[in-house]
Every structure is written in C-alpha cells, then in structure tokens.
TIVOKE-291041 format. One record per atom (N, C-alpha, C): residue number from 0; residue in one letter; atom name; x, y, z. Coordinates in nm, 4 decimals, padded with zeros to 6 digits. Example, Ala and Ser with C-alpha at 12.3 -4.5 7.8 and 13.67 -1.06 7.14 Angstrom:
residues 2
 num residu atome        X        Y        Z
   0      A     N  01.3190 -00.5690  00.7800
   0      A    CA  01.2300 -00.4500  00.7800
   0      A     C  01.3200 -00.3300  00.7800
   1      S     N  01.2850 -00.2250  00.7080
   1      S    CA  01.3670 -00.1060  00.7140
   1      S     C  01.2900  00.0030  00.7870
end
This chain:
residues 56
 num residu atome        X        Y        Z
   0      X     N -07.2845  08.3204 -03.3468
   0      X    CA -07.2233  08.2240 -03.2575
   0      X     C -07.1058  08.1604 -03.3301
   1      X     N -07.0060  08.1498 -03.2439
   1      X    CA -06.8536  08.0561 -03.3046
   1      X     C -06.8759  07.9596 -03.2740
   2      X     N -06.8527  07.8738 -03.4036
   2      X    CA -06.8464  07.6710 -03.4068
   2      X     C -06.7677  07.6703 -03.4915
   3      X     N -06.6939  07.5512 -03.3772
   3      X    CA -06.6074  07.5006 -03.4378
   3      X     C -06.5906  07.3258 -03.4337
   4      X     N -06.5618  07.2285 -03.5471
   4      X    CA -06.5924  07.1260 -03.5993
   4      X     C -06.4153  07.0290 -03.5405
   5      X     N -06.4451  06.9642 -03.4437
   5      X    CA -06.3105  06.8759 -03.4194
   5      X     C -06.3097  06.7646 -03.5543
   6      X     N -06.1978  06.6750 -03.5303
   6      X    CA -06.1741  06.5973 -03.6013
   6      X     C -06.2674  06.4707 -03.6542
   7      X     N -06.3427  06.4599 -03.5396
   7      X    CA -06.4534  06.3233 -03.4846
   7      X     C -06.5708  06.3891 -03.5264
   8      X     N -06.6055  06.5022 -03.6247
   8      X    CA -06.7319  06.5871 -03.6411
   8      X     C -06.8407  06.6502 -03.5402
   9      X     N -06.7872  06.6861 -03.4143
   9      X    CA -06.8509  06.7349 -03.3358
   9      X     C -06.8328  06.8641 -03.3407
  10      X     N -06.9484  06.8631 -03.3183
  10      X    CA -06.9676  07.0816 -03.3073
  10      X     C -06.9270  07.1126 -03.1646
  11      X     N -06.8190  07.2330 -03.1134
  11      X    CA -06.8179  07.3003 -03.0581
  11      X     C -06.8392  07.4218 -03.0609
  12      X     N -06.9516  07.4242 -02.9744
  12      X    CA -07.0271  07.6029 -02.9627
  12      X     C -06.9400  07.7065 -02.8560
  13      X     N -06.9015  07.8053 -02.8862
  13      X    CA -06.8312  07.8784 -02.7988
  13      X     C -06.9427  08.0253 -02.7762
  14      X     N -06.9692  08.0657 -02.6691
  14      X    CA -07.0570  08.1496 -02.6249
  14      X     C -06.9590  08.2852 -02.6433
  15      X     N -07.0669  08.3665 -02.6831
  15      X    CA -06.9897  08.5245 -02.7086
  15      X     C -06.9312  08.5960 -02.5582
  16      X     N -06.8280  08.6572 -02.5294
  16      X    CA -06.7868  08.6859 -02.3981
  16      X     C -06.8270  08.8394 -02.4440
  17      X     N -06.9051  08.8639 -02.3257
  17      X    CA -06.9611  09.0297 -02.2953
  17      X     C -06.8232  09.1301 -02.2818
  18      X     N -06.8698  09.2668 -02.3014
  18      X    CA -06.7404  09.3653 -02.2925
  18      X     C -06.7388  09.3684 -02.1335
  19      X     N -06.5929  09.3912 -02.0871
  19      X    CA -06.5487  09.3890 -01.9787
  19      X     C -06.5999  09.5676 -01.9475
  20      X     N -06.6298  09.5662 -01.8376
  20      X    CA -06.6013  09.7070 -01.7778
  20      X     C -06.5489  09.7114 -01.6294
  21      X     N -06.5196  09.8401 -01.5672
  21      X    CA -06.4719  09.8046 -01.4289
  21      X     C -06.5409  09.9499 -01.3441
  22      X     N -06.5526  09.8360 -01.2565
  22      X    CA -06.6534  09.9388 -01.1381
  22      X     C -06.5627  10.0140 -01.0858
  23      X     N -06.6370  10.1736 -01.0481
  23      X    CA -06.5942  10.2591 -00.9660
  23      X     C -06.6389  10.2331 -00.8632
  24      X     N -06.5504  10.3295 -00.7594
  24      X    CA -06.5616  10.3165 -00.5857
  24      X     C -06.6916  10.3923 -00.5769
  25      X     N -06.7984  10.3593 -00.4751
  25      X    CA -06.9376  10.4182 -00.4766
  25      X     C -06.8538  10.5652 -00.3663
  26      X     N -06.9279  10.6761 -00.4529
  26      X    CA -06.9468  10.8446 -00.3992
  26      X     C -06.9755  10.8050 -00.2404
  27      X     N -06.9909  10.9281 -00.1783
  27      X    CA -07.0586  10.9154 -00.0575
  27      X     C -07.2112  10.9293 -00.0350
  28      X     N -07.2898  10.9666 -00.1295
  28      X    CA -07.4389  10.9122 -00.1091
  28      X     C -07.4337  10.7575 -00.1182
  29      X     N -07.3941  10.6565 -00.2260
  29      X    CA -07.3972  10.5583 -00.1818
  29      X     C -07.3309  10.4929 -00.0811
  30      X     N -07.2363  10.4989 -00.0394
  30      X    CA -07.1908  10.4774  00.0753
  30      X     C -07.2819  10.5008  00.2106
  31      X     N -07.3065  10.6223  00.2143
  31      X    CA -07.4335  10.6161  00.3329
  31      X     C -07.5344  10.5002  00.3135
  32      X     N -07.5945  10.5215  00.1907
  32      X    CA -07.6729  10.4037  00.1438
  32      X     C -07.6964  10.2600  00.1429
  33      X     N -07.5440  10.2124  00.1275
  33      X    CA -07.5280  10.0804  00.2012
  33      X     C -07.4900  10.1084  00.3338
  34      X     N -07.5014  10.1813  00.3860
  34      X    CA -07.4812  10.1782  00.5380
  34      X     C -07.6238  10.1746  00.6173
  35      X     N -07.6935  10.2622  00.5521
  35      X    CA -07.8184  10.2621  00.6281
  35      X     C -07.8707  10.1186  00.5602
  36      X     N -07.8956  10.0200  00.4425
  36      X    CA -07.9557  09.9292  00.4170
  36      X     C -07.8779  09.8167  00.4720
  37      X     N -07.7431  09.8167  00.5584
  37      X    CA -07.6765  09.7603  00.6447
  37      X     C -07.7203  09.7581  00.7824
  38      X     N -07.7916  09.8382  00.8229
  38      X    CA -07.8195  09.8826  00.9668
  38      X     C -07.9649  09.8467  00.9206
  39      X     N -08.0371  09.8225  00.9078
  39      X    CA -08.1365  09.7710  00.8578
  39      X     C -08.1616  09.6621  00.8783
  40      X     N -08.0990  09.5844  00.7362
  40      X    CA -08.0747  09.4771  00.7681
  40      X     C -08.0447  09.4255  00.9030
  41      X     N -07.9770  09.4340  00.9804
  41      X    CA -07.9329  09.4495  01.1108
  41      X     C -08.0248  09.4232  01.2192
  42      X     N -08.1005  09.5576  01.2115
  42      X    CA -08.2380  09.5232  01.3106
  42      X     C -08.3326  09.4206  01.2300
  43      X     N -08.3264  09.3858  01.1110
  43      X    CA -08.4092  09.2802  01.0681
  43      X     C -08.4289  09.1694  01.1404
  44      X     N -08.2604  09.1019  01.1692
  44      X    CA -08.2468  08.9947  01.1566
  44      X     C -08.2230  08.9971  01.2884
  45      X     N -08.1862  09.0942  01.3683
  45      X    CA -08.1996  09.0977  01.5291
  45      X     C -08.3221  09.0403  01.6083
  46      X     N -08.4479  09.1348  01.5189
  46      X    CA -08.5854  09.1286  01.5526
  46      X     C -08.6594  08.9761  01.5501
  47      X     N -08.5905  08.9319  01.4439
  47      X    CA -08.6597  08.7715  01.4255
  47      X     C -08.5905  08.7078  01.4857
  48      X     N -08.4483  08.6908  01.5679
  48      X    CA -08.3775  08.5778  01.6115
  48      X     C -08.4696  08.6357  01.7575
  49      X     N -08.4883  08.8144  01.8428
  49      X    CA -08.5280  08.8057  01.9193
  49      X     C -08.6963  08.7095  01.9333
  50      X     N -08.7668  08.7665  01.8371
  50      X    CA -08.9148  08.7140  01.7850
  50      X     C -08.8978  08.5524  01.8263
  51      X     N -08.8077  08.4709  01.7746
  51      X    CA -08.7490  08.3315  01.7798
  51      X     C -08.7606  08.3389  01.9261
  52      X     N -08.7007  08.3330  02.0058
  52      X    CA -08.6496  08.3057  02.1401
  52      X     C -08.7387  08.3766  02.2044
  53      X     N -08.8119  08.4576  02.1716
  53      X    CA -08.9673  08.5080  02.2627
  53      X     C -09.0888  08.3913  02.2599
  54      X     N -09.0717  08.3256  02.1083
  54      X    CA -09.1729  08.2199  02.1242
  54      X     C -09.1658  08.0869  02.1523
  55      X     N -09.0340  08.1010  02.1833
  55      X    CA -08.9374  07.9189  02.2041
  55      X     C -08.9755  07.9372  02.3831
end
C-alpha cells in the first residue's frame, strides 16, 4: 500500500488501482443470450403486474 505523510503528520493511504482491460462486443451466441434472458425477463414482470391487477 502507498502512504503518504502531509505536512500536519497525517497518513494518506492511496488504494492500488487494478489493471485496466477493455471489453469485447459479445459473439452471436451471446447476443441471442441476452436476448432470450431479455424476453424472459419480460414475461416475468408482465406476469406479476398481470398477477397484481387479477388480485386488486
């Protein structure tokens, strides 16, 4: 860990910064993949707002 000591004797702790990397564009299996866990989702939240208003 980096510390460093100001004038007034206080410690400043500086946290280690992780290596950068950079995401690739998802293939087309994932792409389907969030599509179908999109459509999913979908009827999830369809089903309970209908579920809602069936029991209201």
């Amino acid at each position: 860990m980096y510390t460093t000591t100001n004038e007034d004797g206080i410690l400043n702790n500086y946290a280690t910064e992780p290596q950068i990397y950079y995401s690739s564009y998802p293939n087309f299996e994932e792409q389907r993949r969030y599509a179908l866990l999109g459509a999913m989702a979908t009827l999830f939240v369809s089903l309970l707002v209908l579920t809602a208003l069936g029991v209201s």
